[in-house]
C-alpha positions in Angstrom: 23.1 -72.5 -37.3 23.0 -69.4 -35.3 20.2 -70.4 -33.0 22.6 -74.2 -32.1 25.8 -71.5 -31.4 23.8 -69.5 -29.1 21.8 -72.3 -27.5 25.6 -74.3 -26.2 27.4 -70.9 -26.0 28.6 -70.1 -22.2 26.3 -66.6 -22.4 23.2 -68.9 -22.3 24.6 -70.7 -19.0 25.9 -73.8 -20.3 29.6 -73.5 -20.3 31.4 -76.2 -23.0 33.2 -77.4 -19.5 29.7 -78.7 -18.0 29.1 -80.9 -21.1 32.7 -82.4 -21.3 33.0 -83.4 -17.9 29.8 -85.2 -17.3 30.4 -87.7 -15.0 28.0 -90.5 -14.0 24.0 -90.4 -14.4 23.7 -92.5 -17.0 20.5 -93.7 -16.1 18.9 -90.7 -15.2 20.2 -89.2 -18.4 18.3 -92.0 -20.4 15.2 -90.9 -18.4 14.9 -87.7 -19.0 16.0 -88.7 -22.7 13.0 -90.5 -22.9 10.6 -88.2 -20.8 11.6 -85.6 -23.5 10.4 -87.8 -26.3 7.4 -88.4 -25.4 6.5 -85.0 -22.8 6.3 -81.7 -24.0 6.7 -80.5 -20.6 9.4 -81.9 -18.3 10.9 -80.7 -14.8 13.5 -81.9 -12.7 13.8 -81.0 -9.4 16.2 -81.7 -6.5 18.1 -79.6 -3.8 20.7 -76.9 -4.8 24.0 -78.5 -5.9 22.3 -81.9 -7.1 23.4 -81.5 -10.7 19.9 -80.7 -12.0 21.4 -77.7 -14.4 24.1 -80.3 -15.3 22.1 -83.0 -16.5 19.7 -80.7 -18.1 22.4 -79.5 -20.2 23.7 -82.8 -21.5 20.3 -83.5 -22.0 19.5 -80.6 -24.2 22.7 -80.9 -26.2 21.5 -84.6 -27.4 18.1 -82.9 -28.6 18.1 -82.0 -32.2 14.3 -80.0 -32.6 14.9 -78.2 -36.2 14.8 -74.5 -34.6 17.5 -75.2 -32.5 17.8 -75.7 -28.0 17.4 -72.2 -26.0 18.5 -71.8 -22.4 17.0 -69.0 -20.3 18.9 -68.9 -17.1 16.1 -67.2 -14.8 18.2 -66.9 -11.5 18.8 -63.4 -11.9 15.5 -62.6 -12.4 14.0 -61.2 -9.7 10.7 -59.6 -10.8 7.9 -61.7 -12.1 7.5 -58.9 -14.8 10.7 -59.5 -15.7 10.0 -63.7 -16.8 9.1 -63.3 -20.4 11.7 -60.0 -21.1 14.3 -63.0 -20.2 12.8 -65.9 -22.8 12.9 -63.2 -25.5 16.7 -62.1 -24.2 17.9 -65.5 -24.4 16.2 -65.8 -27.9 18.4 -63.3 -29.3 15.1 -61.3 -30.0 15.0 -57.4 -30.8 11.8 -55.2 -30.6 11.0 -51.9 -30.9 7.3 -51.9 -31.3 5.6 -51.3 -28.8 4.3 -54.9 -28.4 4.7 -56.5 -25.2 7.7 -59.3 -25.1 4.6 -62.4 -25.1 3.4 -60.9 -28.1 6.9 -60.9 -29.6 7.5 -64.3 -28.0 4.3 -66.0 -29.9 4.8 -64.5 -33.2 8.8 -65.7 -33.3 7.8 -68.8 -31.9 5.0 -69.5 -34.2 5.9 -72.8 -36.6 8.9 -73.6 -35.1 10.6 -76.5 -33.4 12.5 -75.9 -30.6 13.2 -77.0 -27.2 13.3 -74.0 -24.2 15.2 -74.8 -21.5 14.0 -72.8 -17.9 16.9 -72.8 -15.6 16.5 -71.8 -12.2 12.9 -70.6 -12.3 12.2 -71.7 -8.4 11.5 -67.8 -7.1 9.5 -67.2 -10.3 7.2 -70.3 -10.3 3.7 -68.4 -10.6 5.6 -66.5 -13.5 6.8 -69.1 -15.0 3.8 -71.3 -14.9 1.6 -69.2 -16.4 4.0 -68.5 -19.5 4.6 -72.1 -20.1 1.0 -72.8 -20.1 0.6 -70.2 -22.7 3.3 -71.2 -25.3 2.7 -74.8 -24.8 -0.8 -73.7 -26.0 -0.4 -71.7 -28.6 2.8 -73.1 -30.1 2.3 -77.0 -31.0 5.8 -77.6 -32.0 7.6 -76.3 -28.7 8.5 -78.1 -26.0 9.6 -77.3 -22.5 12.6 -78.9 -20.0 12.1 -76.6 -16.7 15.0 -77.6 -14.3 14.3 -76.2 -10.9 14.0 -76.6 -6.8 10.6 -77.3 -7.3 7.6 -78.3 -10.0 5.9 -75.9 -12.2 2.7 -77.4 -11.3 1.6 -76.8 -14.3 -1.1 -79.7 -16.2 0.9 -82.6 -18.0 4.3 -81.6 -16.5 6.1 -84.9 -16.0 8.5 -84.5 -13.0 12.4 -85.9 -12.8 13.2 -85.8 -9.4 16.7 -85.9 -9.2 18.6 -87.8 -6.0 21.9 -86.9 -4.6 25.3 -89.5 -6.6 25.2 -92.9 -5.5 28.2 -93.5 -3.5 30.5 -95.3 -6.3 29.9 -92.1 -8.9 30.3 -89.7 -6.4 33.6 -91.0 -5.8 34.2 -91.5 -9.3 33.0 -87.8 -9.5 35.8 -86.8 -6.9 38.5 -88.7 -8.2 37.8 -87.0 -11.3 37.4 -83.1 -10.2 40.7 -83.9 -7.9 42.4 -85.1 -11.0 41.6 -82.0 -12.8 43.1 -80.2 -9.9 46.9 -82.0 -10.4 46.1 -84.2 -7.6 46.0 -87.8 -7.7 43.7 -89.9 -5.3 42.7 -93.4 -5.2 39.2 -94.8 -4.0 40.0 -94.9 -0.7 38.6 -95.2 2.8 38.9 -91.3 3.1 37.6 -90.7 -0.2 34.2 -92.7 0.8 33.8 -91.1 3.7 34.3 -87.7 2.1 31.6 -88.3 -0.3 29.4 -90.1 2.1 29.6 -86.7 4.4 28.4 -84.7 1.4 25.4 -86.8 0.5 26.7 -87.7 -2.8 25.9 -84.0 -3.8 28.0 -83.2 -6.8 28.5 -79.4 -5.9 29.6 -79.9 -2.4 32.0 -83.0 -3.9 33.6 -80.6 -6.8 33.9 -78.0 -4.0 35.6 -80.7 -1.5 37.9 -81.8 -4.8 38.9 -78.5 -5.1 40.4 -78.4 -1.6 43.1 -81.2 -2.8 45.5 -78.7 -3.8 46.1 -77.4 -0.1 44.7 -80.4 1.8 44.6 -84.5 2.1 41.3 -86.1 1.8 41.7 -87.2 5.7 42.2 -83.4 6.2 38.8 -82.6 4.0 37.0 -85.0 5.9 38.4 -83.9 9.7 37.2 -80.5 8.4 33.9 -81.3 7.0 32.1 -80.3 10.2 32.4 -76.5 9.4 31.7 -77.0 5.5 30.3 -74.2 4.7 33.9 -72.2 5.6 35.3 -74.9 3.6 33.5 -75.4 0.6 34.1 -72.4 -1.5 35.7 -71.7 -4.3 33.9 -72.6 -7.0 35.4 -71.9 -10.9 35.1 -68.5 -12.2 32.9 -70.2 -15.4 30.2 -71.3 -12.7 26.9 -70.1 -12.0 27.4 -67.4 -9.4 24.8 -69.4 -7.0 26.9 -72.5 -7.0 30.2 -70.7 -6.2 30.4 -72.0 -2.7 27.8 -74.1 -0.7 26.4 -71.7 1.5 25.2 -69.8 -1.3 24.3 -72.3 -3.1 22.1 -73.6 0.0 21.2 -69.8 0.9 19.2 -69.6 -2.5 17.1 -71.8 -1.4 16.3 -71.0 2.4 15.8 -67.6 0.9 12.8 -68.6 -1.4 11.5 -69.9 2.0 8.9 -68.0 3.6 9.2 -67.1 7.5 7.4 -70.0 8.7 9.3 -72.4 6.2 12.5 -71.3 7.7 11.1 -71.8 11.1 10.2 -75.2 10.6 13.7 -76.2 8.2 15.7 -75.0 11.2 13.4 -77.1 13.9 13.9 -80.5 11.9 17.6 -80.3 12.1 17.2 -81.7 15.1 15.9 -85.1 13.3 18.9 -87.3 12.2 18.4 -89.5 9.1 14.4 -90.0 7.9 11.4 -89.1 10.3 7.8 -89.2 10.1 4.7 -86.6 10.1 3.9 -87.6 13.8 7.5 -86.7 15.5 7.6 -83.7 13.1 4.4 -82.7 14.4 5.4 -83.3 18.1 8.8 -81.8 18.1 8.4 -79.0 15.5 4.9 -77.2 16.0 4.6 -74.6 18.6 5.9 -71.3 19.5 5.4 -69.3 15.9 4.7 -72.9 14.3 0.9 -74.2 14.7 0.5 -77.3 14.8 -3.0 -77.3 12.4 0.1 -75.6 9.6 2.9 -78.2 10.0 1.8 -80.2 7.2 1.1 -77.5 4.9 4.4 -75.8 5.5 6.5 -79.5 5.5 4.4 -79.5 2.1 6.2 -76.5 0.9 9.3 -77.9 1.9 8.7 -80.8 -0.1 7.8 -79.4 -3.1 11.3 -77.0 -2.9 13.3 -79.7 -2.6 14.8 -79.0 0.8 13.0 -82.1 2.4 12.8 -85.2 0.4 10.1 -88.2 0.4 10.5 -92.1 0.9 8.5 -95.0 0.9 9.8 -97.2 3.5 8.7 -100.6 5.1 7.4 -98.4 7.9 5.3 -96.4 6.0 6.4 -92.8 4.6 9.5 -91.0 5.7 11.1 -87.3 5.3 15.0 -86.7 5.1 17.1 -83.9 4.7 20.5 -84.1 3.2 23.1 -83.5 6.2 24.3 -80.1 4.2 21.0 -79.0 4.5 20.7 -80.4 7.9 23.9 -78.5 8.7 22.8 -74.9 7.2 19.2 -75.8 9.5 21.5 -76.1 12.7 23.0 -72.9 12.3 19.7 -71.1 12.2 18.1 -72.9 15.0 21.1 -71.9 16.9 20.5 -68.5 16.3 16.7 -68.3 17.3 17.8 -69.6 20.9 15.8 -72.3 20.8 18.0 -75.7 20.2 17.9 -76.8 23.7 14.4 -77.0 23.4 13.7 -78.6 20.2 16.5 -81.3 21.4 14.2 -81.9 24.4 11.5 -81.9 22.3 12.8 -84.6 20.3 15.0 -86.6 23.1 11.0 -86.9 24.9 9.4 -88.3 21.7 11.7 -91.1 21.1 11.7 -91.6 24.5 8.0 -92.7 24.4 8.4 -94.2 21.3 10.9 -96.5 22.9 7.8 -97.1 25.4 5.3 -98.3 23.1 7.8 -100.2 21.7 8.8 -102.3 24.4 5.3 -103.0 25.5 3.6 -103.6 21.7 7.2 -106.1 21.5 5.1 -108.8 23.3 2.3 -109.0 20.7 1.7 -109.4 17.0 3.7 -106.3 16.3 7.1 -107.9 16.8 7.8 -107.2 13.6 6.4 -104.1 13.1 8.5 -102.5 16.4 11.5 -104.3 15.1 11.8 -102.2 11.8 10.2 -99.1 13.2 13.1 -99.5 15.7 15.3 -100.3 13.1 14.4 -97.3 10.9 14.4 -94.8 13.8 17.8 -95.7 15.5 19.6 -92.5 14.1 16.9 -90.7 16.3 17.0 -92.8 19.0 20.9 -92.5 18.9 20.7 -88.8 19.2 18.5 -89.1 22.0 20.7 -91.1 23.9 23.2 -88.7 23.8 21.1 -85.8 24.7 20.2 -87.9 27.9 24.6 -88.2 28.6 24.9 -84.4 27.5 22.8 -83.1 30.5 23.0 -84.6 33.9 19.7 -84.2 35.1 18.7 -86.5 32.5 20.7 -89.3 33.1 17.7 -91.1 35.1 16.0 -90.6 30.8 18.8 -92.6 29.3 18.7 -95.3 31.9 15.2 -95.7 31.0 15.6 -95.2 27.5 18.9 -97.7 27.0 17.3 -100.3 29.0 13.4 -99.7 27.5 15.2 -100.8 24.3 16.4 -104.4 25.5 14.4 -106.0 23.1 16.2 -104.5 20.1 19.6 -105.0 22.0 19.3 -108.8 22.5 16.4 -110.0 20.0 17.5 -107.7 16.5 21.2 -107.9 16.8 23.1 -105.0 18.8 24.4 -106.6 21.5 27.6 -105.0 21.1 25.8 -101.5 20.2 23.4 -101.8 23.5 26.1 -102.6 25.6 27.8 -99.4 24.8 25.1 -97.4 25.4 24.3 -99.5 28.8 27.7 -99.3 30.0 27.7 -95.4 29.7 24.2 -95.0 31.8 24.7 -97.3 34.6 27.7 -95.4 35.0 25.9 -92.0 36.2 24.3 -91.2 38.7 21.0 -90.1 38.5 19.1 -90.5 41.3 16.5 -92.7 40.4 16.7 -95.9 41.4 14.3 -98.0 39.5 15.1 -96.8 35.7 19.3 -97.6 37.0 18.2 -101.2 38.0 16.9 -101.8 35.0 19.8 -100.8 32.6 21.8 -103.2 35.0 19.7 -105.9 34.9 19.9 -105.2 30.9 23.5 -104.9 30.8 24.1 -108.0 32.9 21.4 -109.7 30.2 23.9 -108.0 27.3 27.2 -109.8 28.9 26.0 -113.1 29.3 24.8 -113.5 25.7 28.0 -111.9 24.9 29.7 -114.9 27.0 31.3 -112.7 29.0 30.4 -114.1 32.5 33.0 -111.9 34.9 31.1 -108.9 33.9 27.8 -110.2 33.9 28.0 -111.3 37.7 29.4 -108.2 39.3 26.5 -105.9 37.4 23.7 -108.8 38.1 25.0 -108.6 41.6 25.0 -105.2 42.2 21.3 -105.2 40.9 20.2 -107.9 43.3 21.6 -106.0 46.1 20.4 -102.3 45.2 17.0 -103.9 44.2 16.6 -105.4 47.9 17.7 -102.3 49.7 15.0 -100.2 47.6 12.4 -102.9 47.6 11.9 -103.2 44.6 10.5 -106.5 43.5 10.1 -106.5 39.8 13.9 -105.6 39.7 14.8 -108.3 42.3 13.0 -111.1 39.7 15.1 -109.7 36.4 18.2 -109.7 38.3 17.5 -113.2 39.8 16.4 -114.5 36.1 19.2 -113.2 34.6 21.7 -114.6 37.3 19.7 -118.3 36.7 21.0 -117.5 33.0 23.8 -117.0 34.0 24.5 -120.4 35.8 22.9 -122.0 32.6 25.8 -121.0 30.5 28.1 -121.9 33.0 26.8 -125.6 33.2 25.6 -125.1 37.1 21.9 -126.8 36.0 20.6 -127.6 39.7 21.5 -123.5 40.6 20.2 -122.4 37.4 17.0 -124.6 37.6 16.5 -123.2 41.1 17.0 -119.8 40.2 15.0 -119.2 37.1 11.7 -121.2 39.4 12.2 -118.4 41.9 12.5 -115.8 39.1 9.1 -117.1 37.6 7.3 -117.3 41.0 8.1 -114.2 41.5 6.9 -112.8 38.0 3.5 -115.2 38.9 3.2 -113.2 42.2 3.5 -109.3 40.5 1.8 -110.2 37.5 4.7 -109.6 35.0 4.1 -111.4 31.3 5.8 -110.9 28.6 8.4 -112.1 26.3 11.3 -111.9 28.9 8.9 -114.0 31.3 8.3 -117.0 28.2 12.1 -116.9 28.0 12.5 -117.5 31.4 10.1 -120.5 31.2 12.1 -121.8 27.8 15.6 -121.5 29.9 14.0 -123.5 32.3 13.0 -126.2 29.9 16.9 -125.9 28.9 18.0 -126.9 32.8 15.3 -130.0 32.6 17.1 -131.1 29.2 20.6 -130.9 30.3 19.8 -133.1 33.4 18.1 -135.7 30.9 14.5 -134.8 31.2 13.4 -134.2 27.7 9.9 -135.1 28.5 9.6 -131.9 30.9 11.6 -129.4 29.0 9.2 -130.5 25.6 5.9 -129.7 28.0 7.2 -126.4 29.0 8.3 -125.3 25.6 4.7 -126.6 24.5 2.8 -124.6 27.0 5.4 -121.7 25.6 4.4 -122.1 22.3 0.6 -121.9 23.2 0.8 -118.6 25.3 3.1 -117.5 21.8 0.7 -118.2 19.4 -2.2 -116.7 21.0 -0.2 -113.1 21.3 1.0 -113.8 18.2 4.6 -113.2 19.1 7.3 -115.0 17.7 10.7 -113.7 19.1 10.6 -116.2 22.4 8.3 -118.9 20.4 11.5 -119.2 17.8 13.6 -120.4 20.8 11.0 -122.8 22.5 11.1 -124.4 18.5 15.0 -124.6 18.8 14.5 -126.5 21.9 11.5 -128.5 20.7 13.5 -129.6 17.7 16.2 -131.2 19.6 13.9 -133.2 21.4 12.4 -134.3 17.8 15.9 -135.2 17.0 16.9 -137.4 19.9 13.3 -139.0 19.3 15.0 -140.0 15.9 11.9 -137.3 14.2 14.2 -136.3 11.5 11.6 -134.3 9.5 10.0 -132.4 12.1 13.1 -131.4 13.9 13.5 -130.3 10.1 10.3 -128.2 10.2 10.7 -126.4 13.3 14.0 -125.6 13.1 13.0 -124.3 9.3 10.6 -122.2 11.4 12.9 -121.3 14.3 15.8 -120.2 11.7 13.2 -118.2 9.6 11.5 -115.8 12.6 15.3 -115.5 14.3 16.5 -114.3 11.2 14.0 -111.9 10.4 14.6 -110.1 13.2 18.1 -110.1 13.1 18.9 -111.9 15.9 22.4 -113.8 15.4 22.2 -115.9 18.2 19.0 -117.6 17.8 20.3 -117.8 13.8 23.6 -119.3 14.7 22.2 -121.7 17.1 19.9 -123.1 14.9 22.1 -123.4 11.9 24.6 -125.1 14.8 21.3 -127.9 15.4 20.3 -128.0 11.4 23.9 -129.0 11.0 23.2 -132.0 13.6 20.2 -133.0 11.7 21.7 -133.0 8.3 24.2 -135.3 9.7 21.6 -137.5 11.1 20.0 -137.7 7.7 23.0 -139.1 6.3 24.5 -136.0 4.4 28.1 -135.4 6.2 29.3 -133.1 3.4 26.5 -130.4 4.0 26.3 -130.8 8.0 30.5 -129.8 7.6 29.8 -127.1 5.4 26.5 -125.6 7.7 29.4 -126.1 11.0 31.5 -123.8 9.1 29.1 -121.4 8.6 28.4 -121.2 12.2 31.5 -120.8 12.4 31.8 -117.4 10.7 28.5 -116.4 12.3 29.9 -116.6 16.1 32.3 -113.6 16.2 29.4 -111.1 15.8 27.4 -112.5 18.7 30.1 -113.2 21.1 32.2 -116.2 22.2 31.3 -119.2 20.8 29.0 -121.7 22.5 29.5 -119.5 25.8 32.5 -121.6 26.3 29.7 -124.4 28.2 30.8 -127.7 27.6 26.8 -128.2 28.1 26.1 -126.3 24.5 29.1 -127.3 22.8 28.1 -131.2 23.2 25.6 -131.2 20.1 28.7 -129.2 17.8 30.9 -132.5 18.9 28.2 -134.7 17.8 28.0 -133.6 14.7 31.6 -132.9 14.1 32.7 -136.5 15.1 30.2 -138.2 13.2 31.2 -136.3 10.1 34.7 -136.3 10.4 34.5 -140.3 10.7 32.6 -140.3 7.7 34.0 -137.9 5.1 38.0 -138.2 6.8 39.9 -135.2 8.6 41.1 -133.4 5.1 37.5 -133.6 3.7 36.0 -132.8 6.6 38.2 -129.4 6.8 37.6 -128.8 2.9 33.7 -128.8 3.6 34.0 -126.6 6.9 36.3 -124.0 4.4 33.8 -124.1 2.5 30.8 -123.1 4.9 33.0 -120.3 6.7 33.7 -118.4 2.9 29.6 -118.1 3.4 28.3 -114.7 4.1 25.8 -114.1 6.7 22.5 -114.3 4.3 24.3 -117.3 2.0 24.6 -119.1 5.0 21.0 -118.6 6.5 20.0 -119.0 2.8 21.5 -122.4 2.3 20.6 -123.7 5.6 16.8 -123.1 4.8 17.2 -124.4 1.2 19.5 -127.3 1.7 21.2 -126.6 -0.8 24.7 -127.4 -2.6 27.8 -125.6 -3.5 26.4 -125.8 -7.1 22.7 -124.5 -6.0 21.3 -127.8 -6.9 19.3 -129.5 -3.9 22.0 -131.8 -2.0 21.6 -135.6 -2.2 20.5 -137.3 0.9 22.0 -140.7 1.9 20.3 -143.3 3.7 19.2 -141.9 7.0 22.0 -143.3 10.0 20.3 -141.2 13.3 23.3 -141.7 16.0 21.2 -142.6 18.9 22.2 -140.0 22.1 23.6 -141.6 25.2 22.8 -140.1 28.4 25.9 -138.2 28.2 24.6 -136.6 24.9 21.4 -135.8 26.1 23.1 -132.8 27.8 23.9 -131.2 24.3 20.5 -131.9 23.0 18.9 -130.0 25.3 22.0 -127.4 25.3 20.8 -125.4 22.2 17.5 -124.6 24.0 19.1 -123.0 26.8 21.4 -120.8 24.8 18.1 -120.0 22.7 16.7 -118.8 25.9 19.9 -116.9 26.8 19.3 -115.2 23.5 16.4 -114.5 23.8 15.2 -113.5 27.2 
């Protein structure tokens, strides 16, 4: 009975308090339940202020071993020597022999059942490692929960690695501490984004909490960017190490040797995950070789200050923005953050370069997600171009070296902030400024937003011609044929985008912009009723495509290939390519190719006699618009097939049910909608019934809208 007191009492460092107000972790709890029934050795490690010593604690006080639970709380321990002295402390053992405390350790341990808790044993691991290997040995009925910044290392130790609150139980968390504090909040906005700031790390939220009695959450979170002034505080009953957050982060950056520091401070300058290469790039130099930066990363690993994920990229590193934050400060200090955020700004810069150019090849997917994964970087790198004015000529180069991912993975309305803010300075360098216009003017125009689109495109034109430069002069003339496609001038836009293309024939330029241009063209030849001539130049689009294996600009010469098979009256294989068109154009995000072919699946499903669904896929497009920009462009050219469709449905199903279906569609969500347009299927997930196939045969006035989703494909995509 003794030995149960002394295990849960507060002088073996678990307060009563820690166990009554466990919030959350129920299924890491059940883990580590189960690791301890079957392990006779368990760790779990995280950063400081995780809630490893926490869970540890509610663990141990569901264990029932017949000699009792012991917690050794090893953090003031600060000599090696000094390990096994504080096992036989905690064990409430005397000795005056002159036996030394293993000795004393093995014989009181010898036949018993127990489980020994090791608290805070990170600065002590040799020590540590080399006495749990012994008692594990010699004493059969022991076992071991270590709870620490990093593993034992030690054979058969089965780790727990322990990950900051999702964002529900952190807030659950808060509303709780704040409770306990007489102050009422709600899961709220504020409350979110509090938690969100702190990682979900349930020290820095109980400190935050604590804060409630002087200040509103909106007044936590507008201070949060000095946190470490902020977050103190901590209850008199706590571990002295979790008091406040700078401690609690200081314990671990001093456990860190010289160069371990060196290199913690360096990737503060990374925001959100990064990989081994950029850490390599950025990082290693000037007291940092590069032959060690894996080694020492290693380290920093294993002590929890830099975490691990599997990603579809490949493997990623974080660190946890407080940790990030406590990095800053120090790099700060050595005089060196200018030149680690050059360091960084240049290797995302010729990431964004590889990008770009590997975009017309097999890799589209492969640059889409690595884009998509690095876009915090890339973010930061953008702004370290606007912060400095001699490298404003970078972030012209960089903003428009990205147009791909603008346009074709759906930020329009993100790259058109960063495009508007570049163009703006003035940098000196002509040729990376005319291509963020020629960008920007792209941006507008897929955005329907034509006023803007001509005064940028125009301005690009003329600045190309005064510096000569001819690769320039063919975007800005491509994009201004584009331009006159939405805006239902076809004999301008057809003459246009054929100079444009000469003029890419002449320099040599191919890539996917180019195969869009030939795909908008097709779009003119449809809208002035030669379907014949926009099918062969989608065709020959589809060839180059496939042999360069891209598919971004191949989805849109489908979308245009498909309503050709539609006014041929080829039901399924407008079907099929629009299946295939949808599929690609969704993978990569892009709305606008997504939209526009849900918009022409709609007009097939129609044509296959099934008005309900066609009204419920036009609502869906309906939702979908907003986020790309204004609907149809506002062309009466691209809106024709939408009438089609709408007319014949409404005459079949009657205004009211027509409106029912559309309701219907637009309560979709993006991925329901894409989803049901691929499947075909009903409101009650069962495949809808097709009636009897009734193709409306175009007139010559509706070939215009056949060929009308083509061109906006190209818009999109080009």
């Amino acid at each position: 009975m003794r030995d149960q007191q002394r295990a849960h009492s507060p002088e073996s460092g678990i307060a009563p308090l820690e166990l009554s107000t466990f919030v959350g972790r129920s299924a890491e709890l059940a883990e580590l339940a189960g690791a301890l029934d079957t392990a006779r050795l368990v760790t779990v490690t995280g950063a400081g202020g995780v809630g490893k010593s926490r869970l540890a604690a509610r663990a141990a006080a569901r264990c029932a071993p017949r000699d009792g639970v012991w917690h050794v709380e090893l953090a003031p321990v600060r000599d090696p020597e000094f390990v096994d002295y504080a096992v036989v402390e905690a064990l409430g053992l005397t000795d005056h022999t002159t036996r030394l405390p293993r000795e004393t350790l093995l014989t009181h341990l010898e036949g018993r059942q127990l489980l020994l808790v090791l608290d805070g044993f990170e600065h002590l691991v040799d020590a540590c490692a080399e006495l749990v290997t012994r008692l594990l040995r010699r004493v059969p009925g022991l076992r071991v929960l270590a709870v620490g910044r990093r593993p034992l290392g030690v054979a058969g130790e089965q780790l727990l690695p322990l990950a900051p609150l999702g964002e529900d139980e952190a807030v659950e968390l808060f509303v709780d501490r704040a409770a306990r504090c007489g102050v009422a909040v709600r899961d709220e906005a504020d409350v979110r984004e509090v938690c969100r700031r702190l990682d979900g790390v349930p020290l820095a939220i109980e400190l935050a909490a604590g804060r409630l009695r002087m200040l509103s959450p909106r007044q936590v979170l507008e201070r949060l960017d000095d946190r470490f002034r902020l977050l103190t505080g901590g209850g008199r009953d706590w571990l002295p190490r979790h008091r406040t957050l700078r401690t609690a982060v200081g314990w671990s950056h001093e456990l860190c040797t010289p160069e371990e520091r060196l290199l913690w401070a360096r990737l503060s300058v990374f925001a959100g995950r990064f990989d081994l290469d950029a850490v390599e790039y950025v990082c290693a130099g000037h007291g940092l070789h590069c032959d060690d930066v894996l080694d020492v990363l290693g380290e920093l690993l294993a002590q929890s200050v830099v975490t691990r994920e599997e990603t579809p990229v490949g493997v990623r590193y974080r660190m946890l923005d407080t940790l990030r934050a406590y990095g800053a400060e120090w790099l700060e200090a050595t005089g060196d953050a200018a030149r680690l955020r050059r360091r960084h700004r240049d290797w995302y810069l010729g990431l964004a370069t590889w990008c770009e150019l590997d975009w017309f090849s097999s890799r589209q997917d492969e640059v889409a997600a690595r884009v998509e994964a690095d876009l915090p970087n890339l973010r930061c790198a953008l702004e370290q171009c606007l912060s400095e004015p001699e490298d404003a000529h970078l972030g012209q180069y960089l903003a428009g070296s990205l147009w791909f991912y603008w346009v074709g993975c759906g930020r329009l309305s993100e790259g058109r902030r960063w495009l508007e803010q570049v163009v703006a300075l003035d940098s000196g360098h002509e040729r990376s400024r005319l291509k963020a216009l020629w960008v920007l003017g792209y941006v507008a125009i897929l955005q329907g937003d034509t006023t803007a689109a001509l005064g940028v495109l125009l301005e690009c034109r003329e600045e190309a011609e005064r510096a000569a430069d001819p690769l320039a002069v063919a975007y800005a003339e491509h994009r201004t044929g584009c331009l006159a496609l939405i805006s239902d001038d076809m004999e301008r836009a057809e003459t246009l985008l054929r100079s444009a293309l000469g003029r890419y024939e002449e320099i040599g330029e191919l890539n996917s912009n180019v195969l869009m241009g030939r795909v908008e063209l097709a779009m003119t030849r449809a809208f002035q009723g030669d379907l014949p001539g926009a099918v062969r130049l989608c065709e020959d689009v589809r060839l180059v495509c496939e042999d360069q294996g891209e598919r971004w600009a191949r989805s849109y010469a489908l979308y245009v290939l498909a309503y050709a098979a539609w006014a041929d009256g080829d039901l399924p294989g407008a079907r099929s390519l629009l299946t295939d068109c949808l599929e690609s154009a969704h993978a990569f995000r892009d709305l606008l190719g997504s939209v526009l072919a849900v918009e022409l699946l709609a007009l097939v499903t129609q044509a296959e006699g099934d008005a309900v669904e066609a009204a419920v896929l036009q609502g869906a497009a309906a939702r979908m618009w907003p986020s790309v920009g204004l609907p149809l462009f506002g062309s009466a050219c691209f809106d024709a097939p939408h009438r089609l469709c709408e007319t014949a449905a409404r005459e079949r199903l009657g205004d009211d049910r027509y409106e029912e279906c559309v309701r219907q569609g637009a309560a979709l969500g993006r991925e329901a909608a894409v989803r049901r347009a691929l499947g075909q299927l009903g409101s009650d997930g069962v495949p809808s019934p097709r009636g009897p196939v009734t193709h409306v045969t175009a007139s010559g006035a509706m070939r215009k809208p056949a060929a009308s989703p083509t061109r906006k494909g190209g818009e999109t995509t080009g």
